[in-house]
DSSP file (Angstrom, degrees, kcal/mol; ACC not computed):
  #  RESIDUE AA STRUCTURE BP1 BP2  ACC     N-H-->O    O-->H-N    N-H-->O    O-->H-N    TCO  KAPPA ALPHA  PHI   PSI    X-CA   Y-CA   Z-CA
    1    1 A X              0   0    0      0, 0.0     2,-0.6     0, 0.0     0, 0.0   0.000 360.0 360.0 360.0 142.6  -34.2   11.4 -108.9
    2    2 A X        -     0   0    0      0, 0.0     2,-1.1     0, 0.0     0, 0.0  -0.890 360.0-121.7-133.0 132.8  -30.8   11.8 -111.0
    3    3 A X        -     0   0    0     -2,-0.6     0, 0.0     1,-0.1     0, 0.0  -0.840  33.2-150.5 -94.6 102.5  -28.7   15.0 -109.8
    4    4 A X        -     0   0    0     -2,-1.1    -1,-0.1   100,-0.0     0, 0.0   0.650  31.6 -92.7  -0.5 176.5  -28.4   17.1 -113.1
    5    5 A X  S  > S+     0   0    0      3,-0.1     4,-1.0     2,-0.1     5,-0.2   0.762 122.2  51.2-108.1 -10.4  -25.6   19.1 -113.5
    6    6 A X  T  4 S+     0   0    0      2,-0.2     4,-0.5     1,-0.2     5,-0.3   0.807 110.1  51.6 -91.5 -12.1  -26.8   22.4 -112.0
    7    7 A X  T  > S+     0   0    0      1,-0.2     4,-0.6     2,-0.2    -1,-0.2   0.730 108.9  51.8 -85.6  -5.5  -28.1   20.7 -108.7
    8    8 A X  H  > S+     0   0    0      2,-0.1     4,-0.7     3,-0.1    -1,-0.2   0.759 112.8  43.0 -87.2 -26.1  -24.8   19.1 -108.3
    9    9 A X  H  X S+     0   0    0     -4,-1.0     4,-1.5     2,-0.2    -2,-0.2   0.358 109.9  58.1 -62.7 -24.2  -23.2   22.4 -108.6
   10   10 A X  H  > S+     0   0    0     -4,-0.5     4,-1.9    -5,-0.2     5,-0.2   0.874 111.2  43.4 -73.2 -57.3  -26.0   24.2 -106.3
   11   11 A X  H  X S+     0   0    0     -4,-0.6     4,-1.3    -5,-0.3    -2,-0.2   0.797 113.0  50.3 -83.9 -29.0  -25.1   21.9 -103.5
   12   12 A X  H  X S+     0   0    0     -4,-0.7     4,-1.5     2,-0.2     5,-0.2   0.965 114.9  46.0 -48.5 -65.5  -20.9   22.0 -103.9
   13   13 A X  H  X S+     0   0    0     -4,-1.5     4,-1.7     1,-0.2    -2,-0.2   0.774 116.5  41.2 -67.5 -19.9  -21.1   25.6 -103.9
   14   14 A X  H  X S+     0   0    0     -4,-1.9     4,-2.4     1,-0.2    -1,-0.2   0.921 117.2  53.3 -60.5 -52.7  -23.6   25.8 -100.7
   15   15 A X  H  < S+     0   0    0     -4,-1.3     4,-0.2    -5,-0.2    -1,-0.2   0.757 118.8  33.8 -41.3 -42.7  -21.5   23.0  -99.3
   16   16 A X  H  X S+     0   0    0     -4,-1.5     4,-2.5     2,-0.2    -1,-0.2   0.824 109.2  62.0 -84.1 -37.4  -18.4   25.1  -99.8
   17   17 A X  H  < S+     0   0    0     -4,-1.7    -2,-0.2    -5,-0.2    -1,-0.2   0.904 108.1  41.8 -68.5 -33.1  -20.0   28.1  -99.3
   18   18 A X  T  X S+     0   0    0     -4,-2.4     4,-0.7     1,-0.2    -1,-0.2   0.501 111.6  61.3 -77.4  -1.9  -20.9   27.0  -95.1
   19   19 A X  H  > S+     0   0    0     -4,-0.2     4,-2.7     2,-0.2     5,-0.2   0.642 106.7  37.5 -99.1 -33.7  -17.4   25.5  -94.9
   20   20 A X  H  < S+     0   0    0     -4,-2.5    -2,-0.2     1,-0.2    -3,-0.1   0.426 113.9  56.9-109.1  22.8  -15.6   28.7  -95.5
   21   21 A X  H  > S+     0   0    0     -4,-0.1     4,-2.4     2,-0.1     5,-0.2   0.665 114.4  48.1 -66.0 -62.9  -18.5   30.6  -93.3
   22   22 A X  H  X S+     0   0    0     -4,-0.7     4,-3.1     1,-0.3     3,-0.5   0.948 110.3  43.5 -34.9 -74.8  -17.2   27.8  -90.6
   23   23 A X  H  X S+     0   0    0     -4,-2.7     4,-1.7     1,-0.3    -1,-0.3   0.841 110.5  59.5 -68.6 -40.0  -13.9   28.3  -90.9
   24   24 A X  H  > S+     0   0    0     -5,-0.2     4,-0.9     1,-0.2    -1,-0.3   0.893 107.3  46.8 -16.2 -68.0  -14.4   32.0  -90.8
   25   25 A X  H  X S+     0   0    0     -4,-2.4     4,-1.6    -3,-0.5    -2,-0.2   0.846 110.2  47.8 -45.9 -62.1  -15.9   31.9  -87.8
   26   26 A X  H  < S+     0   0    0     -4,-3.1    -1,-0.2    -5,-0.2    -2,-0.2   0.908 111.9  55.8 -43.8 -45.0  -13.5   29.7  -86.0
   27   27 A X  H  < S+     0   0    0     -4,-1.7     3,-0.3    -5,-0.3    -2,-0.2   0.723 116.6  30.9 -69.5 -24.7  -11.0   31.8  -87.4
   28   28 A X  H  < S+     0   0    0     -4,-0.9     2,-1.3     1,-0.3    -2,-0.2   0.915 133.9  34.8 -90.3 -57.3  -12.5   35.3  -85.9
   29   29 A X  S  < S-     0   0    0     -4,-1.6    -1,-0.3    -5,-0.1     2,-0.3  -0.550  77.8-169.4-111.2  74.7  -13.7   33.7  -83.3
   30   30 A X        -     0   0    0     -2,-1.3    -4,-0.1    -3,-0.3    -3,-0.1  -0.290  33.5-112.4 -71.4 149.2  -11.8   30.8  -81.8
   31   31 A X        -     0   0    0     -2,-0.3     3,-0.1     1,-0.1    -1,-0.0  -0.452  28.5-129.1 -67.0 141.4  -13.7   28.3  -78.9
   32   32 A X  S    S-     0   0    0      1,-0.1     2,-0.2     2,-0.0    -1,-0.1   0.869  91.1  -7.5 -56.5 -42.3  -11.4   29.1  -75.4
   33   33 A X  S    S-     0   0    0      2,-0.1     2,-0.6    -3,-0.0    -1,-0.1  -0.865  83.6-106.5-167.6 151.1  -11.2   25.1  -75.3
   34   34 A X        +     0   0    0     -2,-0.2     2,-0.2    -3,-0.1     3,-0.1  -0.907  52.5 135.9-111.3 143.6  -12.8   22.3  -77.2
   35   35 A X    >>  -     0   0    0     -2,-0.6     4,-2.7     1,-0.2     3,-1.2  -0.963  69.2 -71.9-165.1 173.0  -15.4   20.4  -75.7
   36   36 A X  T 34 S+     0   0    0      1,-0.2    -1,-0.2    -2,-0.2     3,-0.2   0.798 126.4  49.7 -46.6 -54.1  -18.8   18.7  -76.1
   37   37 A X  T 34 S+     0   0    0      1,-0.3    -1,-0.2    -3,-0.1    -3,-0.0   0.663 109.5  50.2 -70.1 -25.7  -20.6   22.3  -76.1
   38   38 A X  T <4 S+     0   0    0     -3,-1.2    -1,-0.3     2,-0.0    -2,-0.2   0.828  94.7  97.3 -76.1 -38.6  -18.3   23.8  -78.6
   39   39 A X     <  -     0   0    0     -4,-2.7    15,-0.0    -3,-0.2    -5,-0.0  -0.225  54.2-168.0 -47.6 137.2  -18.9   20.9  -80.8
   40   40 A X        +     0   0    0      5,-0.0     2,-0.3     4,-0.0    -1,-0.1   0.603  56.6 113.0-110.8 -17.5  -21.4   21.2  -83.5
   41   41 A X     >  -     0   0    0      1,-0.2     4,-2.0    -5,-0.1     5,-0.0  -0.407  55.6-153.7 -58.4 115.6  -21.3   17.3  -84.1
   42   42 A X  H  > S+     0   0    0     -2,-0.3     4,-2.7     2,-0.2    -1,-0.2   0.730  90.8  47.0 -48.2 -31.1  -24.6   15.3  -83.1
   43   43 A X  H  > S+     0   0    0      1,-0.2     4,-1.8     2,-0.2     6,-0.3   0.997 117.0  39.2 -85.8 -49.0  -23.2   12.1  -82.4
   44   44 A X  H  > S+     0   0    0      4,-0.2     4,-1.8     3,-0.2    -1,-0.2   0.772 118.7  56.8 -74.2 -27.7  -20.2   13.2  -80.1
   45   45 A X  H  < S+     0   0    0     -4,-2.0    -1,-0.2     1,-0.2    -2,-0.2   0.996 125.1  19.0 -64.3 -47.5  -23.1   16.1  -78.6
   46   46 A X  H  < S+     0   0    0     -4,-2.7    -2,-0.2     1,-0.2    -1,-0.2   0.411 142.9  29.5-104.9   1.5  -25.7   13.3  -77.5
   47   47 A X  H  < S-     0   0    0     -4,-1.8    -3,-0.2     2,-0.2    -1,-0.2   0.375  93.2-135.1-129.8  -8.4  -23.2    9.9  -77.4
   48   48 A X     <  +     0   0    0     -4,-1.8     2,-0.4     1,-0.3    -4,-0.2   0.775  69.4 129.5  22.1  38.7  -19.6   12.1  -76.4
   49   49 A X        -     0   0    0     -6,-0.3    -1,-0.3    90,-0.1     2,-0.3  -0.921  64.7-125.4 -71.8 127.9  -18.3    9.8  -79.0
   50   50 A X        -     0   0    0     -2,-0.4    85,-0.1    81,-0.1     2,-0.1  -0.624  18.3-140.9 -67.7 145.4  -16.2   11.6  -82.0
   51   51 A X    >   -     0   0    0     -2,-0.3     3,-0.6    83,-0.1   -10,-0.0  -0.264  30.6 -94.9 -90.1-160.0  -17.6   10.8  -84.9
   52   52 A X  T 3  S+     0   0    0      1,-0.2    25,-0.2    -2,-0.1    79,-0.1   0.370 128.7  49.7 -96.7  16.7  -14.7   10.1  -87.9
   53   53 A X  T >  S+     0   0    0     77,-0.1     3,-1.1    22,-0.0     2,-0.8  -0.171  85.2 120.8-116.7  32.2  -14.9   13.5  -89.2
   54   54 A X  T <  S+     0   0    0     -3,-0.6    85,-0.1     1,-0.2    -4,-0.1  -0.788  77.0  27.1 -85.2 124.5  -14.5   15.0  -85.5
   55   55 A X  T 3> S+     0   0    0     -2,-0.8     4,-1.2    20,-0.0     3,-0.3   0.568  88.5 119.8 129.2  13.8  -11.4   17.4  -85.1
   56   56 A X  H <> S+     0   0    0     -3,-1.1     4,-2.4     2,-0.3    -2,-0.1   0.722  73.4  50.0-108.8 -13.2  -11.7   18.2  -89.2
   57   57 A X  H  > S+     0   0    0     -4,-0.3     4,-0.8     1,-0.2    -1,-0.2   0.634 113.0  43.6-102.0  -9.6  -12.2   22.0  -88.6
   58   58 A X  H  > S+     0   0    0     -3,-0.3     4,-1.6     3,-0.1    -2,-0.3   0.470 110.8  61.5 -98.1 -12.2   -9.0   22.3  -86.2
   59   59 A X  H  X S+     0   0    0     -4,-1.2     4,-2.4     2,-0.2    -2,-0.2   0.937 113.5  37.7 -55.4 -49.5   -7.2   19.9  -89.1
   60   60 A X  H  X S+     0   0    0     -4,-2.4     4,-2.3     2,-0.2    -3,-0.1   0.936 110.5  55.4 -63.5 -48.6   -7.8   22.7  -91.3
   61   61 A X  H  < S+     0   0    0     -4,-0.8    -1,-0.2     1,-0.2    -2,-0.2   0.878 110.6  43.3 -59.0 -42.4   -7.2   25.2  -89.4
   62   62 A X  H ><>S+     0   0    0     -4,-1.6     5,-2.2     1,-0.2     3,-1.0   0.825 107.7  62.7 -61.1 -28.6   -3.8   24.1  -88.5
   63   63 A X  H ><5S+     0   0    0     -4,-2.4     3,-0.9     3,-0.2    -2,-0.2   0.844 108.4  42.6 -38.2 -47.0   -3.2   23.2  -92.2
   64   64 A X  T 3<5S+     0   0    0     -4,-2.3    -1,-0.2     1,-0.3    -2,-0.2   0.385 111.2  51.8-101.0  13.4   -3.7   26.9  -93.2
   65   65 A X  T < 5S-     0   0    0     -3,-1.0    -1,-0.3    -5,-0.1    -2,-0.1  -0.430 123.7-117.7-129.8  37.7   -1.6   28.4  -90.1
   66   66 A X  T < 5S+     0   0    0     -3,-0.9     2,-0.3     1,-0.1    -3,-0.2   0.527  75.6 134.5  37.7  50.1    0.7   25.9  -91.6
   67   67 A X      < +     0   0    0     -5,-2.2     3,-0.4     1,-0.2     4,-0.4  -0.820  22.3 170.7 -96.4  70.8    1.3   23.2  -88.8
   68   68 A X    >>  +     0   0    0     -2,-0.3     3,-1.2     1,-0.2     4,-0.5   0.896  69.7  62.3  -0.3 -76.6    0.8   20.3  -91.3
   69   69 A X  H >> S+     0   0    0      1,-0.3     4,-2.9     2,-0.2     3,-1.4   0.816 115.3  38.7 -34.7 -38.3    2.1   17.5  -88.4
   70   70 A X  H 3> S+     0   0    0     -3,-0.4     4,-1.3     1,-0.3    -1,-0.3   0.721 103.3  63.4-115.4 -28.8   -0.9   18.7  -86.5
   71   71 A X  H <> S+     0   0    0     -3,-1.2     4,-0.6    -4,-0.4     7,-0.4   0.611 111.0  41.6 -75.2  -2.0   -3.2   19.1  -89.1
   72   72 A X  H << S+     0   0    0     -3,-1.4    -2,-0.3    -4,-0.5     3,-0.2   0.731 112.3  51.2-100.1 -64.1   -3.0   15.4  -89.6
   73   73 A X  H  < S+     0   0    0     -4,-2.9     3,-0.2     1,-0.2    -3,-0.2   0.917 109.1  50.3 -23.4 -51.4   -2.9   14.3  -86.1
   74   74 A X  H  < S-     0   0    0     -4,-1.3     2,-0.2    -5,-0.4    -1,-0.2   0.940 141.2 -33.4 -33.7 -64.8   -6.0   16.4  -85.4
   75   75 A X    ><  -     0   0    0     -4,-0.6     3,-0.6    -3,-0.2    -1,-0.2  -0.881  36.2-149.2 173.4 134.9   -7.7   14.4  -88.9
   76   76 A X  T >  S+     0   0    0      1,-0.2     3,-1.3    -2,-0.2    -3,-0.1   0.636  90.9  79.7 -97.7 -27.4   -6.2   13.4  -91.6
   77   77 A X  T 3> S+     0   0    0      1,-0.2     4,-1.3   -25,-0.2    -1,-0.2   0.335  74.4  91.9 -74.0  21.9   -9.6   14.1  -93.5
   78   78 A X  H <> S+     0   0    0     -3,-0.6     4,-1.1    -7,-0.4    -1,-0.2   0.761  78.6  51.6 -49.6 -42.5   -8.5   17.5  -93.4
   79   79 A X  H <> S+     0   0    0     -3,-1.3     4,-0.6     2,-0.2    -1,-0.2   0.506 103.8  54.4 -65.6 -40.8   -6.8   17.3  -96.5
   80   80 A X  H  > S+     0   0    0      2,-0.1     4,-0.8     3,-0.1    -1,-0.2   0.498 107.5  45.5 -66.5 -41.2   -9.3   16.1  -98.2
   81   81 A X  H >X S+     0   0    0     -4,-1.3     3,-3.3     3,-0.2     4,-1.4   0.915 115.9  52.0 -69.5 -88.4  -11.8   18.6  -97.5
   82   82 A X  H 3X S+     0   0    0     -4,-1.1     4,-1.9     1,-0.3     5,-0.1   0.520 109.1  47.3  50.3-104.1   -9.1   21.3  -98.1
   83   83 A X  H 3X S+     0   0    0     -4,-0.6     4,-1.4     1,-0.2    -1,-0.3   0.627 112.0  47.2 -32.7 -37.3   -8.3   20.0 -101.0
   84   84 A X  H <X S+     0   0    0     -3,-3.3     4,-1.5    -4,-0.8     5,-0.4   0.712 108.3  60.9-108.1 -50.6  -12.2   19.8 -102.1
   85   85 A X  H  < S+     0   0    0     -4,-1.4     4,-0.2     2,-0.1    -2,-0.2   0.828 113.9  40.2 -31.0 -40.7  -12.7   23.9 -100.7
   86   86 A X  H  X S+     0   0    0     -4,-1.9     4,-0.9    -5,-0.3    -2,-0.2   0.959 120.9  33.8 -84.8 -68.6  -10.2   24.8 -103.2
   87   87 A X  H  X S+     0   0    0     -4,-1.4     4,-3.1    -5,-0.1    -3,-0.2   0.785 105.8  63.3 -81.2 -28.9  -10.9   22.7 -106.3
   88   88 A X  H  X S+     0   0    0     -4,-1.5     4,-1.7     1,-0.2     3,-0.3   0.959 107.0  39.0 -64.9 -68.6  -14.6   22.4 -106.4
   89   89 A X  H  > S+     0   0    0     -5,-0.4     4,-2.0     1,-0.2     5,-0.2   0.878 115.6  58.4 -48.5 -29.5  -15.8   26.3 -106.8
   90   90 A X  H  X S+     0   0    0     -4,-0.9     4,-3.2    -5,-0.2    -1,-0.2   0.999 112.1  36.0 -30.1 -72.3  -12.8   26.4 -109.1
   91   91 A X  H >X S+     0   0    0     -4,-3.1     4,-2.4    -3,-0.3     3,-0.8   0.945 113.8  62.7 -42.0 -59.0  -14.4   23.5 -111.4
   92   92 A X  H 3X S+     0   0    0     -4,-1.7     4,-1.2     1,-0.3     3,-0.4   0.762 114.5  30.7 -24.8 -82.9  -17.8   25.0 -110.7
   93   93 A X  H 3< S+     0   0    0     -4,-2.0    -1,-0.3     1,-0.3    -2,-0.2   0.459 109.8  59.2 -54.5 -26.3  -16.9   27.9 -112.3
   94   94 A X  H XX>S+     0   0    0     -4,-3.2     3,-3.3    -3,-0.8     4,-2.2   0.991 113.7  52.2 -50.7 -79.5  -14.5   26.8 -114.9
   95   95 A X  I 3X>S+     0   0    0     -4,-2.4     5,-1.6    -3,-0.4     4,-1.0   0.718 109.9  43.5 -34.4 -53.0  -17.9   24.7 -115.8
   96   96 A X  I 3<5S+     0   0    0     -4,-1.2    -1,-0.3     3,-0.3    -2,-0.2   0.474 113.5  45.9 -63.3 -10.7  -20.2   27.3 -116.0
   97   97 A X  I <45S+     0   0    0     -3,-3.3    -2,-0.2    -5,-0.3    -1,-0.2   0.676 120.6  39.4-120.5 -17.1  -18.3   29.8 -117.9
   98   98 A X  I  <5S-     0   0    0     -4,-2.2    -2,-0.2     2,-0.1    -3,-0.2   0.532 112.2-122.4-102.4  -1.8  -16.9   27.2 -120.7
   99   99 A X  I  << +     0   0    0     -4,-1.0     2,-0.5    -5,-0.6    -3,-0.3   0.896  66.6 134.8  87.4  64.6  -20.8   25.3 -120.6
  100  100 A X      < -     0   0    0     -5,-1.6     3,-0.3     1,-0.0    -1,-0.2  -0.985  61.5-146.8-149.7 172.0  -19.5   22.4 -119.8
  101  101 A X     >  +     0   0    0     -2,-0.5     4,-2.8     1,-0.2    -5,-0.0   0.236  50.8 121.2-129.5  45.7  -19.7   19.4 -117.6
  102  102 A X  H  > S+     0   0    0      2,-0.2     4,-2.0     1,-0.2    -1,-0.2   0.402  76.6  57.7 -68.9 -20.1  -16.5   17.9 -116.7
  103  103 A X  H  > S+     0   0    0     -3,-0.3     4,-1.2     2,-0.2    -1,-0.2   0.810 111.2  43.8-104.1 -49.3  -17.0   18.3 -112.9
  104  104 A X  H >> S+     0   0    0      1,-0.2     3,-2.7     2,-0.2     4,-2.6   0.995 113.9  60.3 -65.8 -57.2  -20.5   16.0 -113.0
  105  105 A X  H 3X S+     0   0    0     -4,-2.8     4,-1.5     1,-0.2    -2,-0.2   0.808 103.6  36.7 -28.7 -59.1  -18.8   14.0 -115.1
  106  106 A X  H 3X S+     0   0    0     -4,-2.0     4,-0.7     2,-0.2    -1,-0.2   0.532 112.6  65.5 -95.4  25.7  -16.0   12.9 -113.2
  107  107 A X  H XX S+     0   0    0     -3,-2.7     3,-1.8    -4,-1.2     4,-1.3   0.907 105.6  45.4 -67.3 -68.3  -18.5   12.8 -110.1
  108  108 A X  H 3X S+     0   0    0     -4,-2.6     4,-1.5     1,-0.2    -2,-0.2   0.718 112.4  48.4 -56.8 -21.1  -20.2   10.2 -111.7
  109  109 A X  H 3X S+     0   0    0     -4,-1.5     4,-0.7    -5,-0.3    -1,-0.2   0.694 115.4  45.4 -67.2 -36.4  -17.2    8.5 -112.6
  110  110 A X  H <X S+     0   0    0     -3,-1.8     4,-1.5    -4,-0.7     3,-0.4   0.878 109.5  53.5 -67.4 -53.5  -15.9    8.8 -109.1
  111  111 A X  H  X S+     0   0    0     -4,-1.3     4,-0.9     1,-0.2    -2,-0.2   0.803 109.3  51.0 -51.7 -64.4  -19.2    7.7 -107.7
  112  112 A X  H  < S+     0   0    0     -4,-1.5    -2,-0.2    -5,-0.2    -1,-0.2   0.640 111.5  49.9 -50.8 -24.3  -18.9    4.5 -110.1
  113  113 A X  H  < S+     0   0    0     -4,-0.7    -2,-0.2    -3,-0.4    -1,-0.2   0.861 106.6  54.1 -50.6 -58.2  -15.3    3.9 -108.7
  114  114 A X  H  < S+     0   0    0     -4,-1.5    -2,-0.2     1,-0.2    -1,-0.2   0.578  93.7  63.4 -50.9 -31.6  -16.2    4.1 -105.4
  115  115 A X  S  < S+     0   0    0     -4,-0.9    -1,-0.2     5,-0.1     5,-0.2   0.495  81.0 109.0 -97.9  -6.3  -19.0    1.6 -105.2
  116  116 A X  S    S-     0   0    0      1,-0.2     0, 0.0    -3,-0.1     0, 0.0  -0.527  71.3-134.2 -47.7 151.7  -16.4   -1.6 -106.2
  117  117 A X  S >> S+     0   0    0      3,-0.1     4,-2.6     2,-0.1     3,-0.8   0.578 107.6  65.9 -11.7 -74.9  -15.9   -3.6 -103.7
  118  118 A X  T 34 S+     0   0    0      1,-0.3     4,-0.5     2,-0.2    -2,-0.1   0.890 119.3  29.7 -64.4 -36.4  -12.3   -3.6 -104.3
  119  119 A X  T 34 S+     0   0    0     -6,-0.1    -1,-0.3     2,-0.1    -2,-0.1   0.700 120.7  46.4-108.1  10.9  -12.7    0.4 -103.2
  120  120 A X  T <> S+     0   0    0     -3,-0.8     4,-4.2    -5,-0.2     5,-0.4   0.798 101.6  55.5 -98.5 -27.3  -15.1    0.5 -101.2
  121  121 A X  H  X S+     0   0    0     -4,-2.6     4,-1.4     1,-0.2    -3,-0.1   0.863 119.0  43.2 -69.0 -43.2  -14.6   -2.3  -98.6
  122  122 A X  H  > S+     0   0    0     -4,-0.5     4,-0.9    -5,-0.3    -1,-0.2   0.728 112.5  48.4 -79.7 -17.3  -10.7   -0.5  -98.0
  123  123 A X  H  > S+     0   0    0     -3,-0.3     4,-1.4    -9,-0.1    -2,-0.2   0.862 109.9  57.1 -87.8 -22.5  -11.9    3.2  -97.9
  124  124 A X  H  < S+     0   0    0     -4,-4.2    -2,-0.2     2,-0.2    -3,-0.2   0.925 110.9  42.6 -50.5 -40.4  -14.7    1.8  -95.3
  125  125 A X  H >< S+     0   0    0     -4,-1.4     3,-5.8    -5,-0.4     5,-0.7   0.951 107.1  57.6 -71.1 -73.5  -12.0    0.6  -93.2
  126  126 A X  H 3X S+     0   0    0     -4,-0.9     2,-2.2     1,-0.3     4,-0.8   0.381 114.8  46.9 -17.4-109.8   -9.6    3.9  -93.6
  127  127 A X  T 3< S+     0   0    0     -4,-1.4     4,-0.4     2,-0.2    -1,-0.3   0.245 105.8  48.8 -57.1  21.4  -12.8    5.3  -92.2
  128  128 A X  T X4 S+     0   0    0     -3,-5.8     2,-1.1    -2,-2.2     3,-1.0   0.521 119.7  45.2-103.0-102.4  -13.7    2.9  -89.1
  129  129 A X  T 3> S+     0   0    0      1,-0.3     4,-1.1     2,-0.2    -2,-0.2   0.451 107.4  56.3 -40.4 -18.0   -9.5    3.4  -88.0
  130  130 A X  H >X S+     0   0    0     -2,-1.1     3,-3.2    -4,-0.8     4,-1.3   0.948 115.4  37.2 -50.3 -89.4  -10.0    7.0  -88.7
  131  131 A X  H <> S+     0   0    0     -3,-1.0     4,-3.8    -4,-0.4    -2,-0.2   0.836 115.3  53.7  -8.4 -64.3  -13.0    6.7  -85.9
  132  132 A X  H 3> S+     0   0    0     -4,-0.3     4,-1.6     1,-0.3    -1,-0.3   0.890 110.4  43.1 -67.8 -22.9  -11.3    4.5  -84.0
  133  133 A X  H <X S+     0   0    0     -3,-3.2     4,-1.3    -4,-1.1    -1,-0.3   0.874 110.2  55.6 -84.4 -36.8   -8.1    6.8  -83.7
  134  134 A X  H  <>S+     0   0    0     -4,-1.3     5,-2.2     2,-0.2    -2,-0.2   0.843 109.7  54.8 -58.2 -27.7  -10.4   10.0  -83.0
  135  135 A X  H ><5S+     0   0    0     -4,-3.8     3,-1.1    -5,-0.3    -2,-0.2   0.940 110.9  42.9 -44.5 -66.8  -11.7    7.5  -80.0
  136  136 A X  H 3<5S+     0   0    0     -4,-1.6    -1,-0.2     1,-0.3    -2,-0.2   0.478 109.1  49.8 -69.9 -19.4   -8.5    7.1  -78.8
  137  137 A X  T 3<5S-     0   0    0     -4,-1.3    -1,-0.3    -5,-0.1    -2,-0.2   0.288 103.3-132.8-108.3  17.3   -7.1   10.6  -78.9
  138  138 A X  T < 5       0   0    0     -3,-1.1    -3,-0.2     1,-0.2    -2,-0.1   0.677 360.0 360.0  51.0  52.9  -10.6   11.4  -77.0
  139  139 A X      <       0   0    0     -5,-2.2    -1,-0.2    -6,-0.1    -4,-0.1   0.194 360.0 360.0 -79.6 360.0  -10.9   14.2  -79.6
């Protein structure tokens, strides 16, 4: 099955759309304390292991109440999502209103990047030490 350009656009904005539901939510309503029960992560619920994206929704949130230092400690793949909140519904919509497909494009281009060797074998590691630092800070 080959992801089109409107089901790749379907699934950003849904994606986007539950992230800034999330963070909503966090926002009105922060957890007293974080702990396994607050956690919505499977692995850390049923293994109290973080997984490498554990801590990503207090990264943000301290990014946008503008503690930066803290939004990295937390997770550093803060930054990225962030970043990726921002720009995708932008593109989406950019895309849709000129007809165009510049945003699947440079997914697929991205997608081809990634799958080197020579990038993937170092962004795998980045994310193991991610892990292994979420371990250690018993996040």
């Amino acid at each position: 099955m080959t992801l089109n350009r409107n089901r790749l656009y379907l699934i950003i904005l849904i994606a986007c759309a539950a992230g800034y539901v999330w963070l909503t939510m966090n926002l009105l309503y922060p957890p007293v304390h974080h702990s396994k029960e607050t956690s919505i992560c499977l692995l850390k619920h049923f293994t109290n292991i973080p997984c490498p994206s554990c801590g990503s929704t207090r990264s943000l949130l301290s990014i946008l109440n503008g503690n930066f230092s803290e939004g990295f400690y937390l997770n550093p793949l803060g930054y990225i999502l962030l970043v990726i909140m921002i720009a995708a519904p932008i593109w989406v919509i950019y895309d849709w209103l000129n007809k165009s497909q510049s945003l699947l494009s440079f997914y697929k281009k991205s997608e081809q990047f990634l799958c080197r060797k020579i990038v993937a074998i170092p962004a795998i590691l980045l994310v193991l030490m991610n892990w292994a630092w979420n371990i250690y800070k018993g996040i």
